[in-house]
C-alpha positions in Angstrom: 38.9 -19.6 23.8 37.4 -23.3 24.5 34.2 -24.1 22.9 32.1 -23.3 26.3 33.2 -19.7 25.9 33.0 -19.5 22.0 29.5 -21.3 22.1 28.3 -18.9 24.6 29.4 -16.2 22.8 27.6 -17.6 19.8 24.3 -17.5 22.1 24.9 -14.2 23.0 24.8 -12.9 19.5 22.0 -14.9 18.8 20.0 -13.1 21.5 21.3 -10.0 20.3 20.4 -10.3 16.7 16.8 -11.8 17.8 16.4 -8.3 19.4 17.7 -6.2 16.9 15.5 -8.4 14.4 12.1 -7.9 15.9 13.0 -4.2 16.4 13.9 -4.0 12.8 10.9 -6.0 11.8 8.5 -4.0 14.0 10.3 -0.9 13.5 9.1 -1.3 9.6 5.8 -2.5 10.0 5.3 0.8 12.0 6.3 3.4 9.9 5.2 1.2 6.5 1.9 2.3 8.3 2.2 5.6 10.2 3.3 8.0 6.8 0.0 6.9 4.8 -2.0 6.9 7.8 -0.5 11.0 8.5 -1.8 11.7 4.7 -4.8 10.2 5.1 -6.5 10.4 8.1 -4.2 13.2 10.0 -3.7 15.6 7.5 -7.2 14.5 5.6 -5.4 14.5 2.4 -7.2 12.9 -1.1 -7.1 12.8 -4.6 -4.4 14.6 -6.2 -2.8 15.9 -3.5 -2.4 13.0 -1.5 -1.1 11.2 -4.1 1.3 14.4 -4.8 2.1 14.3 -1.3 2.5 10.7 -0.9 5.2 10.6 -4.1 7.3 13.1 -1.9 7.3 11.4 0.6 8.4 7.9 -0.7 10.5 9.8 -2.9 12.0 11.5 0.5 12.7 8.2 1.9 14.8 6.4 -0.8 17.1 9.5 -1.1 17.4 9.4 2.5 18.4 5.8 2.5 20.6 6.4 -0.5 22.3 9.3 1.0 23.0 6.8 4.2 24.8 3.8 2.4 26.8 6.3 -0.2 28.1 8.8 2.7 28.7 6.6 5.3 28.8 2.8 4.7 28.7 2.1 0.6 28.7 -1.9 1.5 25.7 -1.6 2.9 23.6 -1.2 0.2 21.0 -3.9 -1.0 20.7 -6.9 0.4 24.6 -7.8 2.6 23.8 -11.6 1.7 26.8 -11.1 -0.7 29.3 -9.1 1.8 28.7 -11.6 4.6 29.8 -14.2 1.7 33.0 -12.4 0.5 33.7 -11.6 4.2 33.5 -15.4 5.1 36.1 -15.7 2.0 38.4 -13.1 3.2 37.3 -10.9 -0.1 35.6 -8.0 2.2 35.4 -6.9 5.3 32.5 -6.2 7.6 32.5 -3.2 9.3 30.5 -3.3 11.8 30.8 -0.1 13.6 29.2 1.9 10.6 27.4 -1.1 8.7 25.2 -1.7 12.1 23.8 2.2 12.5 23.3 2.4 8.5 21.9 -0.5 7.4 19.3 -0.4 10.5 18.4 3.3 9.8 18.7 3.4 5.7 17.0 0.1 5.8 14.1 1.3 7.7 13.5 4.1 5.4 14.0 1.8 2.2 11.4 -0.6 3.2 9.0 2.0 4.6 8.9 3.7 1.7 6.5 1.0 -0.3 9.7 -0.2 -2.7 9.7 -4.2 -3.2 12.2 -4.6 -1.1 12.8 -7.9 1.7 14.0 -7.2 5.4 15.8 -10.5 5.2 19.0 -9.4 3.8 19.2 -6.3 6.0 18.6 -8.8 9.0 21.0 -11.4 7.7 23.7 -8.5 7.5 22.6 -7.2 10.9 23.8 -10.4 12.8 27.0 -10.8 10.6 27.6 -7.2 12.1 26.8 -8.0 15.9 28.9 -10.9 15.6 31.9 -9.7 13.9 31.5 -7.0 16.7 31.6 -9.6 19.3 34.4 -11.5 17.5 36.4 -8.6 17.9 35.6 -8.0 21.2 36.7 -11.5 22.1 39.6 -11.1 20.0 38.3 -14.6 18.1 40.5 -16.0 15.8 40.3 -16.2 12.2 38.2 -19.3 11.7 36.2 -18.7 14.6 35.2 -15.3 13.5 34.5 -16.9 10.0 32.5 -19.3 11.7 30.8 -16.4 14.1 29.8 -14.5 10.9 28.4 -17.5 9.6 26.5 -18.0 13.3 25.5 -14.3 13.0 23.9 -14.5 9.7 21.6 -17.3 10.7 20.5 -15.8 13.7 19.7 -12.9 11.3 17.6 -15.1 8.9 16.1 -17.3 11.7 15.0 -13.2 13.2 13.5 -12.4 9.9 11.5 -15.3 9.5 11.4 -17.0 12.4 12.7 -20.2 10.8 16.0 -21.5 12.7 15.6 -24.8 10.6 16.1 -23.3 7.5 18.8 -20.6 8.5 21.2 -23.5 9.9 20.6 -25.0 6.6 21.6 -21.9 4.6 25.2 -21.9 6.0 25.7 -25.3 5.2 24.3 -25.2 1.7 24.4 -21.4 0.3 28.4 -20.8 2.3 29.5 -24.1 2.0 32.5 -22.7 0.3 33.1 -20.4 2.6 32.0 -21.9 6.3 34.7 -23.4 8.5 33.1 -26.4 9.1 34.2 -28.2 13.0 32.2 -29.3 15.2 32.6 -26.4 17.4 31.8 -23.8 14.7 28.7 -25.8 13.7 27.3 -26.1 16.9 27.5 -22.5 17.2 25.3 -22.0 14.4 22.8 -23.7 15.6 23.2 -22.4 19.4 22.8 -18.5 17.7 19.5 -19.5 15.5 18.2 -21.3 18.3 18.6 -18.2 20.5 17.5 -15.6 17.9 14.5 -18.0 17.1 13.1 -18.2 20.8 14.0 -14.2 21.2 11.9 -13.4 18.1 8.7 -16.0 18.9 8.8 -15.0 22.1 8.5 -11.2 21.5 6.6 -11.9 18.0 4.5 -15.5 18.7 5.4 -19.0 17.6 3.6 -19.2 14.4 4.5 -19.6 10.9 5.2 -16.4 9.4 3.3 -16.6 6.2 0.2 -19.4 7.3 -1.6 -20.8 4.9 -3.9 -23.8 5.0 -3.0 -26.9 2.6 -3.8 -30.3 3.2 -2.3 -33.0 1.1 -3.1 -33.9 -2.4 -3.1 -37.3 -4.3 0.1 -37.8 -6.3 -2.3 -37.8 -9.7 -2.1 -33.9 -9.6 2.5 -34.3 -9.4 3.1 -33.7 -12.6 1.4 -30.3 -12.4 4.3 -29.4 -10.1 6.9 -30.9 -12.2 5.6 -28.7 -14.8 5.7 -25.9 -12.5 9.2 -26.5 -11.3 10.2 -26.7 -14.9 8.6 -23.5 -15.6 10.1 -21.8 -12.2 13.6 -23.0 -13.4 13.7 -20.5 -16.7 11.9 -17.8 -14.6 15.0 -17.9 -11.7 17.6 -17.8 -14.7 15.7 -15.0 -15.7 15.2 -13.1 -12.9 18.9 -13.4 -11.9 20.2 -12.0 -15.3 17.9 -9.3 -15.7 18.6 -8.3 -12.1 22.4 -7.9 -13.4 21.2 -5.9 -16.0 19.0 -3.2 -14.0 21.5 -2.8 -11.8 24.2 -2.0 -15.0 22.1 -0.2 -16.7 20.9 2.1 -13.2 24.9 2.5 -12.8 25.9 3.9 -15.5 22.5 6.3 -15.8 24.3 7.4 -12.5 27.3 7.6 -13.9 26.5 10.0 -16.6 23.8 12.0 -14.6 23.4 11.4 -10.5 23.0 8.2 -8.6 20.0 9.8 -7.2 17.9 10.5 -10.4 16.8 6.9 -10.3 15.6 6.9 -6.7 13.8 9.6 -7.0 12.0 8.4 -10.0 11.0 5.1 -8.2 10.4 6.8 -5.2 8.2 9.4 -7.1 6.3 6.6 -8.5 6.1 4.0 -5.6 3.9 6.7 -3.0 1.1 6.8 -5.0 0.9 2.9 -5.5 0.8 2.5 -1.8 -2.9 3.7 -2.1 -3.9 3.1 -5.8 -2.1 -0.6 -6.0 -0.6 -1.4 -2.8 -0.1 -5.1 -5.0 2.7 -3.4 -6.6 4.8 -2.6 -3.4 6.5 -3.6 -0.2 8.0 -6.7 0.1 5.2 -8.8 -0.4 4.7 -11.5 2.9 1.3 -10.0 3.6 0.1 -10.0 0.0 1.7 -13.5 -0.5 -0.8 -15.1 2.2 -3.8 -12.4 0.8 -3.8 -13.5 -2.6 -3.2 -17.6 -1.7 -6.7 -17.1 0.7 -8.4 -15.0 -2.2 -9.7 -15.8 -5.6 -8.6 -13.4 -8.0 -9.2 -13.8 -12.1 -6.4 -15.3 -14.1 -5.7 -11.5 -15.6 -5.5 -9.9 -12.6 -2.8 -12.6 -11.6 -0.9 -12.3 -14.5 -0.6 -8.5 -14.3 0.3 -8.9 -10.7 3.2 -10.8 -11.9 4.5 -8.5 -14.7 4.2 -5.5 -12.0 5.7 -7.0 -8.8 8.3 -8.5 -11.4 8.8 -4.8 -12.6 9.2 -3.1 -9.3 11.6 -5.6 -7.8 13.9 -5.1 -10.6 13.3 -1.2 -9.8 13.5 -1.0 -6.4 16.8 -3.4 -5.9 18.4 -1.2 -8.7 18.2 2.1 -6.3 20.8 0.8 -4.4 19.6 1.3 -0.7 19.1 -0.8 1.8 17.0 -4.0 1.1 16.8 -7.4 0.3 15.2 -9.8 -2.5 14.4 -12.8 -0.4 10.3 -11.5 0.6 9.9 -10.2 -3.0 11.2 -13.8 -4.5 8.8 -15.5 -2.3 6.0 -13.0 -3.6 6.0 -13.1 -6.6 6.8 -17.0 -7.1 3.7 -17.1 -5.2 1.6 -15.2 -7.5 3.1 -17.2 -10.6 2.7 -20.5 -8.6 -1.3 -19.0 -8.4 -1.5 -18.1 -12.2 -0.4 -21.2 -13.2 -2.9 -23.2 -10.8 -5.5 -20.8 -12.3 -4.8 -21.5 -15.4 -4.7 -25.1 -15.4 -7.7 -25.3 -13.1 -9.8 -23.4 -16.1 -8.3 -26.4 -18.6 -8.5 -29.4 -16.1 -10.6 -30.2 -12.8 -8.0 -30.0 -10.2 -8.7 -31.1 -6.2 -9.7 -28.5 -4.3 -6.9 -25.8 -2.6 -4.5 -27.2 -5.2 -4.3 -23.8 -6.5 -2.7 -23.0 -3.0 -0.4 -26.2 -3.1 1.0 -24.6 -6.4 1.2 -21.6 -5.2 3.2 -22.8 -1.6 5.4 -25.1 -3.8 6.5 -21.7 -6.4 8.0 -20.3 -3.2 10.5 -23.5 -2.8 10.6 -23.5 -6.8 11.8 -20.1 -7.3 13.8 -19.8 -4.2 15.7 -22.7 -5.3 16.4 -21.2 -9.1 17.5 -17.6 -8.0 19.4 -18.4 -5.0 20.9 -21.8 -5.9 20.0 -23.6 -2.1 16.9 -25.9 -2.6 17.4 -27.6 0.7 17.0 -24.5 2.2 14.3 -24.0 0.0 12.5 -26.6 0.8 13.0 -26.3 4.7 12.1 -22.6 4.7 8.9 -23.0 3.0 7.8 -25.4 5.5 8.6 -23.1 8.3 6.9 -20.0 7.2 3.9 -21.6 6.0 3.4 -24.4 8.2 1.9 -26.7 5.3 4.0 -29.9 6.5 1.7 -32.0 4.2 2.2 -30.4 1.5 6.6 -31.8 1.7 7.0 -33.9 -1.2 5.4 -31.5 -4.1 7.1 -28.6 -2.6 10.8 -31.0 -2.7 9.5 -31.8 -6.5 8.7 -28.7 -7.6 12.0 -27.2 -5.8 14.4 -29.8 -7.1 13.3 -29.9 -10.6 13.4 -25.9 -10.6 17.0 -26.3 -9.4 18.1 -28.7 -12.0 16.5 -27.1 -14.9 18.4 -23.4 -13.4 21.6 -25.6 -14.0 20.6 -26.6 -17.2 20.2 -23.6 -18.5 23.2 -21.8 -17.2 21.9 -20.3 -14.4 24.0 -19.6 -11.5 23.3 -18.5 -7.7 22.4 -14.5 -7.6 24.4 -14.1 -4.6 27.6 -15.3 -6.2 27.0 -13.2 -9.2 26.3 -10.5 -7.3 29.6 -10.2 -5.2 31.6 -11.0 -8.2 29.9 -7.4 -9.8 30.9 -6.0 -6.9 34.6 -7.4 -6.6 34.5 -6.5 -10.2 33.9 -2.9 -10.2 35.8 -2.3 -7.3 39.0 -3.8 -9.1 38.3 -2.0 -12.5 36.6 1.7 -10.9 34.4 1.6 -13.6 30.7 -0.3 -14.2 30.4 -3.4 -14.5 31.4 -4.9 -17.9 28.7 -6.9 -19.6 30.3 -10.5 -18.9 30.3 -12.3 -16.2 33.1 -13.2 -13.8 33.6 -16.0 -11.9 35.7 -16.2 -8.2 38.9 -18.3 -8.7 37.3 -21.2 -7.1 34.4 -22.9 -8.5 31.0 -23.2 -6.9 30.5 -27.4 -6.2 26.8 -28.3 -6.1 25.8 -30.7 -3.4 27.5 -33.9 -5.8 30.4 -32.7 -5.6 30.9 -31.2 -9.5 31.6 -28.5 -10.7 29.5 -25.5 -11.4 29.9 -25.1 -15.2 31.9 -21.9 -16.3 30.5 -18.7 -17.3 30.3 -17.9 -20.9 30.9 -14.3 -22.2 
């Protein structure tokens, strides 16, 4: 195929995964809102026994979306970020004609349900999925399919978020390993974000998906976001290893007892918090922007951060459907607002810095967890439209990227498929240490990631 047909292929998906984005996107919103509202106001349900009913419910959903990924399609569970990486290595393969139907559906219910959960990775997965389905169907080679996966997961993340900027950047930076580059696959990329990204605004608007107003600040009040960034670094270390161990931990509970015990549980718990502390659940976009426009006291903050840290843990460890990108961005967020809160009550700070520290965390923590500041940096821009805010989000990003790598820390996508590979290869859970893929990560110099210690 010459690159007139492959590129127009490439469009093709990106149009496709626009529309199956927004119907996933809208598809959530809808039924995040219709089950309460049936409680509530249709069945006239309060107290004890709405809360009752809402638990069943919730409950309902995440062995429903648990029952999807472990019957039919077990690859589609969490996020997919990780199988569209090992697919793009030739480590898995993407199966599209049961990943597509289950990871829509299952995700749906997932997400829905109130558990901290992001529809990025289920989107990102999605367009991998349409585009190994039209690779196949144009009988694509090897590298072009590669490079149509790539093309299909950006389409997915530019749906999600509406940020085709940031989605061509996280091929080149977070699959650099992995992505074909040629000028004919790169182009592609771009051609299926582009096309998912004018699908999506024009069916969803053209505005920044989590707005918030920030004007610049004077470069006296940097060093609180190098501070920040530092403190974001140690956070994203720790997010990523005590993610590892929730989800080891969950395993062998089902192991011994079921895999649905814990689902249930978390399920059981989440209903009522969708009406006693909706703070506490759902991916978090919404509350990001709430809490950022709000003034809330330092304590309040602070216990919003131990909770939504909590329940993201809980919620990924089900196993459904879902990702981790909304609840990152959440809950860096929140710590970016503590921290402004904080220091605001020690020092006079300009005014809305507390919402510059709050926009930069998102970059910050982005950058530790997943390992891609540039894409960081780019994709806070695009969702919250706070342009002049660039060069203490690039600080507060970079310097929570470096410090990651100082202390050990290493991208959670790569960690994550390497679990996978590992319990595949051994049919048993995970073993405490981490492994490392034969070929070691480069960061953008050029050096090597250092190796993983037992």
């Amino acid at each position: 195929m010459g690159n007139g047909g492959y590129h127009a292929v490439a469009v093709l998906v990106g149009v496709a995964v626009g529309l199956a984005g927004v119907a996933f996107h809208l598809g959530v919103e809808s039924l995040t809102a219709a089950w309460p509202a049936l409680l509530r106001d249709t069945l006239a349900l309060s107290g004890t026994a709405l809360y009752l009913a809402a638990a069943l419910v919730a409950a309902a959903m995440a062995v429903a979306s648990l029952y999807l990924v472990r019957r039919f399609a077990p690859e589609a569970g969490g996020s997919g970020v990780p199988e569209i990486e090992g697919a793009m290595e030739g480590l898995r393969e993407v199966r599209w004609k049961r990943v597509l139907p289950v990871k829509f559906v299952a995700g749906l219910l997932s997400l829905s349900s109130g558990m901290v959960l992001g529809r990025e990775g289920p989107t990102i997965h999605i367009g991998a999925s349409i585009a190994k389905a039209a690779a196949d169907l144009a009988r694509l080679s090897s590298e072009d399919m590669r490079g149509l996966l790539a093309a299909g997961g950006a389409a997915g993340l530019a749906a999600a978020f509406n940020a085709p900027l940031a989605a061509v950047l996280f091929v080149i930076e977070e699959t650099r390993r992995q992505f074909p580059y040629s000028a004919r696959t790169y182009v592609g990329v771009i051609l299926a974000s582009l096309a998912a990204a004018i699908v999506t605004s024009q069916l969803t608007g053209n505005v920044p998906y989590m707005l918030l107003p920030a004007s610049a600040l004077p470069h006296s009040v940097l060093p609180a976001f190098l501070v920040l960034g530092a403190l974001l670094g140690a956070v994203g270390v720790g997010f990523n290893r005590m993610l590892v161990w929730s989800l080891d931990h969950v395993r062998r509970l089902g192991l011994a007892t079921s895999f649905y015990l814990f689902p249930v549980a978390i399920g059981l718990a989440v209903g009522p918090l969708v009406f006693l502390l909706p703070e506490a659940t759902q991916g978090g976009e919404a509350l990001a922007v709430q809490l950022a426009t709000e003034s809330r006291p330092l304590a309040v903050l602070a216990a919003i951060v131990l909770i939504r840290f909590v329940m993201t843990m809980a919620s990924y460890s089900t196993g459904v459907a879902g990702g981790i990108f909304a609840p990152i961005l959440a809950l860096a967020t929140t710590i970016g607002l503590t921290f402004g809160t904080a220091l605001e009550s020690a020092v006079p700070l300009p005014e809305s810095t507390h919402v510059a520290l709050a926009i930069a965390a998102m970059g910050g923590l982005f950058a530790a967890t997943i390992g891609a500041p540039l894409v960081g940096m780019v994709l806070v821009m695009e969702l919250t439209g706070a342009y002049g805010l660039l060069v203490p989000v690039m600080l507060t990003t970079i310097v929570s990227n470096m410090v990651a790598q100082r202390l050990g820390g290493r991208p959670i996508y790569e960690i994550l498929l390497e679990r996978t590979l590992a319990i595949e290869a051994e049919g048993q859970p995970a073993p405490r240490r981490r492994f490392r893929l034969r070929r070691p990560r480069s960061d953008l110099t050029g050096m090597a990631a250092p190796k993983a210690q037992d």
